[in-house]
Backbone as CSV, one residue per row, in Angstrom:
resi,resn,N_x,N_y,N_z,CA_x,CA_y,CA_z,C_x,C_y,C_z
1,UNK,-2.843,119.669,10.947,-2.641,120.294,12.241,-3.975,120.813,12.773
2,UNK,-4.166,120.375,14.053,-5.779,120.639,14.601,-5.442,121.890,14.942
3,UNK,-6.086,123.045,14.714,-5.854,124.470,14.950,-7.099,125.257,16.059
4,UNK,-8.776,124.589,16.000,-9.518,124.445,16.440,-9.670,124.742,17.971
5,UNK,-8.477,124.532,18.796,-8.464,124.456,20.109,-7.369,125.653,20.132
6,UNK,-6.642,126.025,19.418,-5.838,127.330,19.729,-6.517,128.963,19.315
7,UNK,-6.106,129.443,20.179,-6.150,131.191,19.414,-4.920,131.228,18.710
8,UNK,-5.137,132.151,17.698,-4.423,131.973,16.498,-4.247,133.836,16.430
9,UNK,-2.893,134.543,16.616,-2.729,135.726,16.489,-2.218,136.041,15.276
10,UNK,-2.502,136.706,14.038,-1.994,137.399,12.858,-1.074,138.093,13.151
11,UNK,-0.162,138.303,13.141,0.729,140.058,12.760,1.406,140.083,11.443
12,UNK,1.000,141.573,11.092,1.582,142.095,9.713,2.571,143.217,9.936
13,UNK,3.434,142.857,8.971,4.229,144.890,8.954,3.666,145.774,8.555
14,UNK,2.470,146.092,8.184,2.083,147.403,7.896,0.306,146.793,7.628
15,UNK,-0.086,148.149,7.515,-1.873,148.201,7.200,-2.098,147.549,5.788
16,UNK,-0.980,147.902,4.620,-1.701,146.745,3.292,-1.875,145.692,3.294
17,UNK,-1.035,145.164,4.215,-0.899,143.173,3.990,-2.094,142.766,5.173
18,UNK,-2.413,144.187,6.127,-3.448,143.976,7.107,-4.641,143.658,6.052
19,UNK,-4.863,144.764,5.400,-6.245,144.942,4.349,-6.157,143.942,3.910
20,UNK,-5.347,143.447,3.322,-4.821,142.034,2.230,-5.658,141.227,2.603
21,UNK,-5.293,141.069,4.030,-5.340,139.578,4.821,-7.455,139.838,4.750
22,UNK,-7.892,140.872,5.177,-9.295,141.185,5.936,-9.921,140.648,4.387
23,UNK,-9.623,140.703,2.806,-10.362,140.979,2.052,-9.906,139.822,1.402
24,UNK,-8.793,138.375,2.089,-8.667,137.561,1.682,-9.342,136.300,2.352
25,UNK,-9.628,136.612,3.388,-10.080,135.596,4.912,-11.531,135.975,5.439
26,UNK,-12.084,135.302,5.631,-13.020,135.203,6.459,-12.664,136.077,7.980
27,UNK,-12.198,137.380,8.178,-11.615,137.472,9.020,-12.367,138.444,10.602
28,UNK,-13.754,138.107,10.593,-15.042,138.181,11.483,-14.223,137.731,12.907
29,UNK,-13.756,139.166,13.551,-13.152,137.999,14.876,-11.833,138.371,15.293
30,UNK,-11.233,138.027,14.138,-9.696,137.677,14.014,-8.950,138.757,14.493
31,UNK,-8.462,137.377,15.654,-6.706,138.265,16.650,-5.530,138.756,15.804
32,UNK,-5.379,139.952,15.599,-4.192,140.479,15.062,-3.506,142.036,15.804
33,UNK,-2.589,142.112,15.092,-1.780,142.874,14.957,-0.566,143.414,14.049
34,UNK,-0.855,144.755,13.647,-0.337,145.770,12.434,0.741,146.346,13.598
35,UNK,2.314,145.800,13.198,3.392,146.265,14.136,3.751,147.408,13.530
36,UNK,2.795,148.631,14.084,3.678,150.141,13.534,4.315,150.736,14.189
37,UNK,5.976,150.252,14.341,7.286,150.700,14.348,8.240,150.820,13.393
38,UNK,8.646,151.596,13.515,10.023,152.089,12.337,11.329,152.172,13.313
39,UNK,11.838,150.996,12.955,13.169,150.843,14.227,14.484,151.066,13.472
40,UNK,14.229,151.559,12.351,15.598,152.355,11.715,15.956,153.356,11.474
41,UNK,14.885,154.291,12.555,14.952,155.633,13.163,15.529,156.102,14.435
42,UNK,16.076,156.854,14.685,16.006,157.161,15.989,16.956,156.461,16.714
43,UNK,17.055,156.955,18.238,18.067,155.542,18.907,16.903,154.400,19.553
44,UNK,17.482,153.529,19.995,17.312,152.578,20.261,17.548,152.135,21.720
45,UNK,16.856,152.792,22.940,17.641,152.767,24.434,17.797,151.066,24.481
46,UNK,18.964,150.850,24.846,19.489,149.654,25.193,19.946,149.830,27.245
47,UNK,19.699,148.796,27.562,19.947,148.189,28.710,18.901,149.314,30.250
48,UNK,17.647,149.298,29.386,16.661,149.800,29.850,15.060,149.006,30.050
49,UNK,14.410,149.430,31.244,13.012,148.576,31.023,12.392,148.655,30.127
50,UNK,11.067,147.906,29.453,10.655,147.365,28.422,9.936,149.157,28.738
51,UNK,9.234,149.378,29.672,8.347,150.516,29.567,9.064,151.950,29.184
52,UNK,10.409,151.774,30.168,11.321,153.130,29.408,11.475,153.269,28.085
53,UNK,11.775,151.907,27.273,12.257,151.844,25.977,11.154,151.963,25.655
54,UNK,10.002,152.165,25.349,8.810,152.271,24.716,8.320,154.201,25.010
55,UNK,8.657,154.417,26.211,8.690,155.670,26.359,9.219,156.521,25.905
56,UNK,10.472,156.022,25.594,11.261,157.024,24.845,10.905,156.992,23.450
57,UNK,10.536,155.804,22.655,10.294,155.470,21.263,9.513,156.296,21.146
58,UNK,8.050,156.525,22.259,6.753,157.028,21.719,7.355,158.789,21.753
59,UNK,8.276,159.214,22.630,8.425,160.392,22.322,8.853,160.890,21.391
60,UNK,9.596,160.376,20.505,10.260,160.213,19.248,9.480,160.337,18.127
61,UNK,8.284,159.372,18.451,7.280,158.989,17.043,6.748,160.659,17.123
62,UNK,6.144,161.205,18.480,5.365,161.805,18.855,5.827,163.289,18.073
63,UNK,6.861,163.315,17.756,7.781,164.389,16.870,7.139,164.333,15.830
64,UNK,7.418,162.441,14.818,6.883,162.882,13.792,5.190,162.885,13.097
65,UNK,4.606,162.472,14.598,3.047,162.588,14.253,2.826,163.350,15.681
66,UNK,2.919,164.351,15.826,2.147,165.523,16.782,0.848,165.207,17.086
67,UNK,-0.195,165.063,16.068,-1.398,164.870,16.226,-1.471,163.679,17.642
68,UNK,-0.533,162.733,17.701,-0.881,161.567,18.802,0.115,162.571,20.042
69,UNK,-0.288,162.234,21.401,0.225,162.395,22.404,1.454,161.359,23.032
70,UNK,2.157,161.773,23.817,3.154,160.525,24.002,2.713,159.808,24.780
71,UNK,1.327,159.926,25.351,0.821,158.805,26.523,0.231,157.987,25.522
72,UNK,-0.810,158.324,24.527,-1.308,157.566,23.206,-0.499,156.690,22.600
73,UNK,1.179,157.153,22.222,1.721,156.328,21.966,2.594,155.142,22.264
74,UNK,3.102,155.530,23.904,3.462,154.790,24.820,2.565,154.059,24.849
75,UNK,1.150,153.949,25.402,0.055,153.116,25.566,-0.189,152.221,24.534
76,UNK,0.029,152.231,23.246,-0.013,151.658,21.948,1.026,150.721,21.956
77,UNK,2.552,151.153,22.178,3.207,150.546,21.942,3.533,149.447,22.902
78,UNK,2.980,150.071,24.360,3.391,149.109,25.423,2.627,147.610,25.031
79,UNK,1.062,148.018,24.275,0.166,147.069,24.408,0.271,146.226,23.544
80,UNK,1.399,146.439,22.430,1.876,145.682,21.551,2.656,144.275,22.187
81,UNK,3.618,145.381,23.155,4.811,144.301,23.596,4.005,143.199,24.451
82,UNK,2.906,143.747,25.179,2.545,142.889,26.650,1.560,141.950,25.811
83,UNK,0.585,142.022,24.466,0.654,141.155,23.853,1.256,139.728,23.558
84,UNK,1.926,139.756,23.114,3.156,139.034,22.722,3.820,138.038,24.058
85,UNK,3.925,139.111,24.976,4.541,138.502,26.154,3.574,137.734,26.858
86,UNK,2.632,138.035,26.954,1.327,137.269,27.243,0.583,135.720,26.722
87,UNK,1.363,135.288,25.520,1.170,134.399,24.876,1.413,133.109,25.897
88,UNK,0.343,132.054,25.419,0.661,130.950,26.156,1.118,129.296,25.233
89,UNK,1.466,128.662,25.848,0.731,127.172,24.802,-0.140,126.839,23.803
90,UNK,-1.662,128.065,24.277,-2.900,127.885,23.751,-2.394,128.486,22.888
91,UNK,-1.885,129.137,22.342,-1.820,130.349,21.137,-0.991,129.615,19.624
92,UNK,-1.078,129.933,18.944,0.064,130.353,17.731,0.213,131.752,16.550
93,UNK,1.273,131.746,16.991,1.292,132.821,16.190,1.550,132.900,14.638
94,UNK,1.011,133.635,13.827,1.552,133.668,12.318,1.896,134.708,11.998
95,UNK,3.305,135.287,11.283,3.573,136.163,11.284,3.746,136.916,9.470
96,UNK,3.593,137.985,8.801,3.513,138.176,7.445,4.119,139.356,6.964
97,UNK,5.877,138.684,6.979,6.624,139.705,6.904,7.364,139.758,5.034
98,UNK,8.817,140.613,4.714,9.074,140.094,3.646,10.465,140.642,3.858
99,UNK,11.398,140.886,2.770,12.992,140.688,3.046,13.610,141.809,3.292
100,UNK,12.732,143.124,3.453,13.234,144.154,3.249,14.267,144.741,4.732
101,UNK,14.858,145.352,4.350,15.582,145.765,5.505,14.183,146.517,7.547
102,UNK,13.600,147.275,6.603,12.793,147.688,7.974,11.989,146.209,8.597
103,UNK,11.917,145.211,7.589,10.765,144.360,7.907,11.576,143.329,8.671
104,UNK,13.164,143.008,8.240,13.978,142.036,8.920,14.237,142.858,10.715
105,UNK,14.435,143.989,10.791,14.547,144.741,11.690,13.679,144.706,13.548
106,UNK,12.276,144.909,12.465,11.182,144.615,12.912,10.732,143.055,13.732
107,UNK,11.065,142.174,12.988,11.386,140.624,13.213,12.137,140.511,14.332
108,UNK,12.875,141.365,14.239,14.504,140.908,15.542,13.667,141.576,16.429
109,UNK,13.282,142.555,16.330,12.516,143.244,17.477,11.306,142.031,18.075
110,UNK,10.339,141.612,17.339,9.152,140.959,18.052,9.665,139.053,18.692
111,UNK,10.770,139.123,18.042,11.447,137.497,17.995,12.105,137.845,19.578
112,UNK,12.610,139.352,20.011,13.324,139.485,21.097,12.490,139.222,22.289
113,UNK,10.941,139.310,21.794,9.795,139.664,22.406,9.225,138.555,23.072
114,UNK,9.260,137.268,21.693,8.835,136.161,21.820,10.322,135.051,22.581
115,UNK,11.081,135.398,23.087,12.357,134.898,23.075,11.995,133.880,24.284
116,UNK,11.601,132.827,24.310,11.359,131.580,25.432,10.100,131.444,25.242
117,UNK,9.255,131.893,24.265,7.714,131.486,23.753,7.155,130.215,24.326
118,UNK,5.927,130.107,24.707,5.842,129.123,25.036,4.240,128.203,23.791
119,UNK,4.214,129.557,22.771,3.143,129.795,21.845,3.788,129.199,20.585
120,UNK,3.344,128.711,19.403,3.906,127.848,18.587,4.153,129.002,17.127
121,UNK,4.878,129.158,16.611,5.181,130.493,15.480,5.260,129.765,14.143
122,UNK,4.830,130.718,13.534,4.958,130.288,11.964,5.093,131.812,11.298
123,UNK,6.116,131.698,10.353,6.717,132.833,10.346,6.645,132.621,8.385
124,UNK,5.807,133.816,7.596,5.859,133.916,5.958,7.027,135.385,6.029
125,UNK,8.036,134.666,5.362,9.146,135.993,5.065,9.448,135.582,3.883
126,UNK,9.137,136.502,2.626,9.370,135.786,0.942,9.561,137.447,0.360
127,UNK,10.077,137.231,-0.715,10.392,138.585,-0.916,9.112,138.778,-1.908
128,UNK,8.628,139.426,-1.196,6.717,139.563,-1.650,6.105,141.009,-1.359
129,UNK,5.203,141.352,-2.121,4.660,142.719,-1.845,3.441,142.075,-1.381
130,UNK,2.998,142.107,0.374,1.796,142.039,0.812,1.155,141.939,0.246
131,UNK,0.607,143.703,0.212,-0.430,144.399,0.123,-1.647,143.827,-0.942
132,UNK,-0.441,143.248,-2.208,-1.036,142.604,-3.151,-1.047,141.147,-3.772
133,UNK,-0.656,140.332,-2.799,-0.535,138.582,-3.055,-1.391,138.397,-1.721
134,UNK,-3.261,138.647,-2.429,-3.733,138.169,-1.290,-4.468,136.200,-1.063
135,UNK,-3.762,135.974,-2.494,-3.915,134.712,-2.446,-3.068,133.801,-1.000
136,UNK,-2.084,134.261,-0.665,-1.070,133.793,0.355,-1.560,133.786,1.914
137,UNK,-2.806,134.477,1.711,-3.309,134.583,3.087,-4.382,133.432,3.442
138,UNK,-4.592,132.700,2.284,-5.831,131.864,2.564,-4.905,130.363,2.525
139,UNK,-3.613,130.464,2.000,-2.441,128.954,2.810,-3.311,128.895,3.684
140,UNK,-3.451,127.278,4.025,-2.956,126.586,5.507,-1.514,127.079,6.261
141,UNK,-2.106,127.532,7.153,-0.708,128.224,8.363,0.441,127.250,8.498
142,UNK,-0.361,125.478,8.096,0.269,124.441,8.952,1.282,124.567,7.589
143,UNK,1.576,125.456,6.415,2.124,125.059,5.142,3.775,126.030,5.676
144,UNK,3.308,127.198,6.365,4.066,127.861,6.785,5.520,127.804,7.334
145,UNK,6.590,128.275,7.721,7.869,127.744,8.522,7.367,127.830,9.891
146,UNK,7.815,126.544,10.751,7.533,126.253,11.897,8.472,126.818,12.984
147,UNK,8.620,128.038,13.547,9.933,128.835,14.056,10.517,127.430,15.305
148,UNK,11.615,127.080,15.680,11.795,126.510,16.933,12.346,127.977,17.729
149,UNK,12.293,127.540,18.866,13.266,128.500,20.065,14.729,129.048,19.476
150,UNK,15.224,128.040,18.874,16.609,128.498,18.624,16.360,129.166,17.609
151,UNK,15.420,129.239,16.501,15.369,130.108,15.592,14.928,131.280,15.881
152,UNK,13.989,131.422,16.693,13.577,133.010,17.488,14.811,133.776,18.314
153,UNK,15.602,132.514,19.130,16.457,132.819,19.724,17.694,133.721,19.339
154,UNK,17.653,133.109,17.669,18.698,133.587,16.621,18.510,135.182,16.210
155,UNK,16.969,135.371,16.343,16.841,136.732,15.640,16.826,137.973,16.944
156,UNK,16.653,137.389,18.193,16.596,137.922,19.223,18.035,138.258,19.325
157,UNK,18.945,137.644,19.418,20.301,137.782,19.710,20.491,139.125,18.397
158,UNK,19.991,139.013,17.664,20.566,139.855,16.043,19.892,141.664,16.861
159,UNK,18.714,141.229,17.576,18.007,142.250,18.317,19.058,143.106,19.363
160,UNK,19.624,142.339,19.788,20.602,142.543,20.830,21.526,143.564,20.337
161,UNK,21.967,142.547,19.392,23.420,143.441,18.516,22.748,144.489,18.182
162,UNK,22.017,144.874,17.879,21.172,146.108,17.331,21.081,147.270,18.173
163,UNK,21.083,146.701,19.573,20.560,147.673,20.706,21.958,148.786,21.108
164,UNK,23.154,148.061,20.926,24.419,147.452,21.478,25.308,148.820,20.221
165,UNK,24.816,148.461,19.161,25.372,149.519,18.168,25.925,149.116,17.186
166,UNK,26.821,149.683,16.264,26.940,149.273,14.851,28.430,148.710,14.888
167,UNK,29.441,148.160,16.033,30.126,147.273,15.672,29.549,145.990,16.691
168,UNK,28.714,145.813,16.993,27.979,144.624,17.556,27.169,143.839,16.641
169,UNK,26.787,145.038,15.411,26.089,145.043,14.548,27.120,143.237,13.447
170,UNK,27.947,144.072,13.912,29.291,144.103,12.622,30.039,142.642,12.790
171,UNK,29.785,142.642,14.364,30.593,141.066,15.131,29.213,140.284,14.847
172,UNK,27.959,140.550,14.998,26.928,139.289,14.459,26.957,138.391,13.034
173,UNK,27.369,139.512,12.430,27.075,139.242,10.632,28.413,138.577,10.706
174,UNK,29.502,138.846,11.364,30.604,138.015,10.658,30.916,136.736,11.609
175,UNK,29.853,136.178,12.506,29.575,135.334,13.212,28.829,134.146,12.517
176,UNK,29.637,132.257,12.726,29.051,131.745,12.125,27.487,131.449,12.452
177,UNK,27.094,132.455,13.614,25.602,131.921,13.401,24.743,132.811,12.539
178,UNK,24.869,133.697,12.302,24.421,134.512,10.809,24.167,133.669,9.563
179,UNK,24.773,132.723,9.553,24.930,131.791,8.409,23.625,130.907,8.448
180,UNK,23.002,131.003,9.399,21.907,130.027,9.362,20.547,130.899,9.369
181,UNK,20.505,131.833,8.886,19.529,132.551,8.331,19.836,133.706,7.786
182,UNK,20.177,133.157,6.153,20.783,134.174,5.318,19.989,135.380,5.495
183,UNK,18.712,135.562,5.181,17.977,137.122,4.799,17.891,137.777,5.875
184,UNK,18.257,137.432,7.303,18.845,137.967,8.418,19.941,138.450,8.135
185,UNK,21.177,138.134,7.777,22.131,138.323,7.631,22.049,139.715,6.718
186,UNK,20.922,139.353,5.539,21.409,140.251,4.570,20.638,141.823,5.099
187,UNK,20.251,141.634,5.879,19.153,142.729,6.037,19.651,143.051,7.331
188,UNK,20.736,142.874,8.260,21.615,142.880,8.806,22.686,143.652,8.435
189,UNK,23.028,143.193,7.123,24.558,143.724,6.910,23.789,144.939,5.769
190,UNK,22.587,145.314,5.407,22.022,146.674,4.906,21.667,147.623,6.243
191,UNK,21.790,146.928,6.868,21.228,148.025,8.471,22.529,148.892,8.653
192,UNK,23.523,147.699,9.020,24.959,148.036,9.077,25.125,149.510,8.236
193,UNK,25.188,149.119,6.914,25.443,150.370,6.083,24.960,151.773,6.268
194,UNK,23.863,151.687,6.779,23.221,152.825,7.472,23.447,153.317,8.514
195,UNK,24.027,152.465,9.118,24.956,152.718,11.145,26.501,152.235,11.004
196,UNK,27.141,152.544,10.186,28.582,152.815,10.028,28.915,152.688,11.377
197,UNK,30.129,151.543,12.038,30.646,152.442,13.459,31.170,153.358,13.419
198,UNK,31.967,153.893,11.933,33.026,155.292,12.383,32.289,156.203,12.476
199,UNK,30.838,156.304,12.658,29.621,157.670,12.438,29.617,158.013,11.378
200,UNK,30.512,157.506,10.569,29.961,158.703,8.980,28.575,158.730,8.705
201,UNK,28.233,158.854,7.061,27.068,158.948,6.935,26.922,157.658,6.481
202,UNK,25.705,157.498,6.835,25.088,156.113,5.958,24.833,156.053,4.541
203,UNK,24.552,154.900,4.202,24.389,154.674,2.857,23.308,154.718,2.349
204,UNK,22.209,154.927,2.804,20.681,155.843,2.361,21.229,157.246,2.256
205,UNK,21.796,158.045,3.407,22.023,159.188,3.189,22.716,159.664,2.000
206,UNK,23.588,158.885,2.166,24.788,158.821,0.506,24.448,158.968,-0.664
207,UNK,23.372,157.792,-0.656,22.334,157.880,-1.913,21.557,158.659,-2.296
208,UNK,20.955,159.136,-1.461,19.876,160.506,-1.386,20.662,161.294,-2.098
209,UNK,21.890,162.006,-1.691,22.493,162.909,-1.589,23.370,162.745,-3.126
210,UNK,23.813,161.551,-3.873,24.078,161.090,-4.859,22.932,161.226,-6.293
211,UNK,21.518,160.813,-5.820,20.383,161.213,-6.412,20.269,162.527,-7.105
212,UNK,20.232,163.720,-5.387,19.888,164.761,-6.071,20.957,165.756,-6.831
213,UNK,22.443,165.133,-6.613,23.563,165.597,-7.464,23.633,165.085,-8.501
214,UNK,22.450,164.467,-9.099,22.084,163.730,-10.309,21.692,164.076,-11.837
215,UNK,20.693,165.453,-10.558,19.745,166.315,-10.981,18.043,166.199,-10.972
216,UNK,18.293,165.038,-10.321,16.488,164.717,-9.634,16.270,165.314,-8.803
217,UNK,15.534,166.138,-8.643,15.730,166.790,-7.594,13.796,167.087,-6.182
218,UNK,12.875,166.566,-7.402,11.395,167.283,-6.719,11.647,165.304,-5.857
219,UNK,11.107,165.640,-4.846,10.549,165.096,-3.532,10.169,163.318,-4.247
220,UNK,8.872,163.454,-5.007,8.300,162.378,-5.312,9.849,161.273,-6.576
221,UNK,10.366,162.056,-7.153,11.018,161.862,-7.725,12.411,161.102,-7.225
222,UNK,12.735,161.860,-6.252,14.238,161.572,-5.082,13.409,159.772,-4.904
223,UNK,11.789,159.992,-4.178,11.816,158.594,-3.753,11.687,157.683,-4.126
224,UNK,11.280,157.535,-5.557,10.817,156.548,-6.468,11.960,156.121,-7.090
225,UNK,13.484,156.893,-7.258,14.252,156.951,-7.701,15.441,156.044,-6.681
226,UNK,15.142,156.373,-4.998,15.845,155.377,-4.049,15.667,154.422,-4.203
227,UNK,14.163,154.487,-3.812,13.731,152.602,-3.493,14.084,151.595,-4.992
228,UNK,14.270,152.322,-6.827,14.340,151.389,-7.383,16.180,151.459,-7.496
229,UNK,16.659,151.847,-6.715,18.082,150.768,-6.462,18.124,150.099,-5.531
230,UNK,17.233,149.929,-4.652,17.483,148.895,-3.764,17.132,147.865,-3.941
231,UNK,17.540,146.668,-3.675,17.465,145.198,-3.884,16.069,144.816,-3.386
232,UNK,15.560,145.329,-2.010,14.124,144.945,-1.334,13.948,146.311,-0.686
233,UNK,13.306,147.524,-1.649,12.720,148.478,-1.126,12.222,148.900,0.000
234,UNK,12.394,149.479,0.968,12.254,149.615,2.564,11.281,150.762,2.760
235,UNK,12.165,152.002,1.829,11.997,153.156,2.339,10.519,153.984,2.332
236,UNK,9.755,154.340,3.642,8.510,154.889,3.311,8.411,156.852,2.786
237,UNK,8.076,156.872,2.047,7.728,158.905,2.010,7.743,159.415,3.054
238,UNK,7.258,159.337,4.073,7.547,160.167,5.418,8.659,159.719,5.918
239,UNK,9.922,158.997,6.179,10.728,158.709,6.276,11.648,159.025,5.158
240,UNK,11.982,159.114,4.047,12.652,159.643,3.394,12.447,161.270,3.668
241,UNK,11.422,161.836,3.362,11.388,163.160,3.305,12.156,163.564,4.885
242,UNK,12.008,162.846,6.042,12.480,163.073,7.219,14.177,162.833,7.219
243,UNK,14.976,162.241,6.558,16.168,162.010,5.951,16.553,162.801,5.491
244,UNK,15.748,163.568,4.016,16.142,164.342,3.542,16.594,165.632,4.156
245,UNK,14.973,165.858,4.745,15.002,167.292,5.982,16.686,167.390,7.185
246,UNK,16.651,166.332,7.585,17.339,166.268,8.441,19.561,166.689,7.585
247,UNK,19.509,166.247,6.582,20.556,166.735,5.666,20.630,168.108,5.589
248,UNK,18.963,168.567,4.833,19.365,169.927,4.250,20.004,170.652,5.917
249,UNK,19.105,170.506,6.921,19.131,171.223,8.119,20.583,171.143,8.529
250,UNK,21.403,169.940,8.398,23.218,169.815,8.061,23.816,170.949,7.074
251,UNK,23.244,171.080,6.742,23.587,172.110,5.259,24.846,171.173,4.130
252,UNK,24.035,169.353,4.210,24.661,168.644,2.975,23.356,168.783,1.981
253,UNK,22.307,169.683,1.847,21.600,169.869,0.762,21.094,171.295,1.048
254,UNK,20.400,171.635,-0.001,19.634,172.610,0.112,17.997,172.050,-0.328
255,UNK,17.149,173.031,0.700,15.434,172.774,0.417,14.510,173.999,-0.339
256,UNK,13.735,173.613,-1.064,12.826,174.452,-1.747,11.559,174.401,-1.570
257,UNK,11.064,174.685,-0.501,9.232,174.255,-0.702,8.304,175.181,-1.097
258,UNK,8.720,175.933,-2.080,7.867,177.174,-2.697,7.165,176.498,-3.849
259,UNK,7.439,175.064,-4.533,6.617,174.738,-5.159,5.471,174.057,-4.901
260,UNK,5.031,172.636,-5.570,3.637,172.359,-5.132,4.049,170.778,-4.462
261,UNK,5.761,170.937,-4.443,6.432,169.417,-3.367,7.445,170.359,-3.604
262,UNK,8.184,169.875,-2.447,9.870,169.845,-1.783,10.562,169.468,-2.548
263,UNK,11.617,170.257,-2.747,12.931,169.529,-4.348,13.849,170.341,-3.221
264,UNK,14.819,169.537,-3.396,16.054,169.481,-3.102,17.573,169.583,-3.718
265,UNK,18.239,170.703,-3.142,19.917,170.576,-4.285,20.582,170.386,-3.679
266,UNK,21.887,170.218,-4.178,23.441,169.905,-3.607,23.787,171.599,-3.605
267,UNK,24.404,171.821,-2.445,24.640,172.884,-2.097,25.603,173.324,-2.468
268,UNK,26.599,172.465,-4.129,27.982,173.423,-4.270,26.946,174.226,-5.730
């Protein structure tokens, strides 16, 4: 595949598989982008402009990093989307994701983005830790999966259901087009668990809360202790601890930060 005549855009889910890529590649130059969103936070404004929905996101983030302003982060995030949307013929994109629930999430989000592309995609989703298989970055792209329209189209629609809520969630996955991209599906029907339609609690929360009635109880411990029951580890430390917080403040835990980390109890 003659690559020579295209711009060629990187995107990663996070800054390790970014580093990965810089200390695996010749990468003097190189068009990318590190998609830092966490879209299994927060709501999700549905049937709003691209700039509102980004406005509201950045006010959100802006909670849990103060240090940035919400014009900083609006501006960040807008310049992500208009990226993307900006793509032409000349371009291809490669994308360097893996199976985990935030990372399938993430996908539906930029696939919603790319949805009538007119830029050619190649998409690495393997159940892989970036940060540290930096042999994978020096593949030929042309070795990569070749996305068509209907396959972007597929994860865009999964985007939709997402926006829409957790029995839209619920009618995708048990839809036969789910079937044609299982680790969608599966990372789909783990989202689900976390957005119950009857509102209960989710099934991170459950777990958390199962953990520290365990008797695990210090901070570092709760998280090392989540992520190894999960099938494809998602969960980041500032996001758990923000889970957690958000319980005790329910009064389904109790908090301790008089030591040298946050431990947490069950409040009977």
């Amino acid at each position: 595949m003659a690559t020579e005549e295209k711009n060629i855009l990187y995107i990663f889910n996070g800054d390790c598989a970014f580093e990965a890529w810089k200390k695996s590649v010749d990468a003097e130059g190189g068009n990318f982008l590190v998609w830092r969103e966490n879209y299994l936070e927060g709501p999700l404004p549905a049937n709003v402009s691209l700039e509102e929905f980004e406005k509201k996101r950045a006010a959100l983030i802006h909670t849990w990093v103060p240090e940035y302003s919400c014009e900083r982060l609006y501006n960040y995030l807008l310049s992500m989307d208009k990226k993307l949307l900006s793509l032409t013929e000349k371009d291809i994109v490669v994308l360097y994701f893996d199976l985990c629930m935030y990372d399938i999430v993430m996908l539906c989000r930029i696939f919603s983005l790319l949805r009538g592309t007119k830029a050619e995609v190649r998409l690495f989703c393997e159940d892989a830790v970036l940060g540290m298989e930096k042999e994978l970055y020096q593949r030929d792209i042309a070795s990569l999966r070749k996305l068509s329209l209907e396959d972007i189209s597929l994860y865009a629609s999964a985007w939709d259901a997402i926006l829409h809520g957790a029995e839209e969630v619920e009618k995708f996955n048990l839809s036969a087009k789910a079937e044609k991209e299982p680790f969608l599906k599966e990372g789909l029907l783990r989202y689900g668990e976390d957005h119950p339609s009857d509102g209960s609690m989710g099934k991170s929360e459950r777990r958390l809360c199962s953990i520290i009635k365990s008797g695990i109880q210090e901070f570092s411990a709760v998280f090392k202790s989540f992520n190894a029951q999960e099938k494809y580890p998602f969960m980041g430390d500032s996001m758990c601890m923000r889970i957690l917080d958000a319980l005790a403040e329910k009064g389904l835990l109790k908090k301790d930060s008089s030591g040298k980390e946050s431990s947490y109890f069950s409040p009977e």
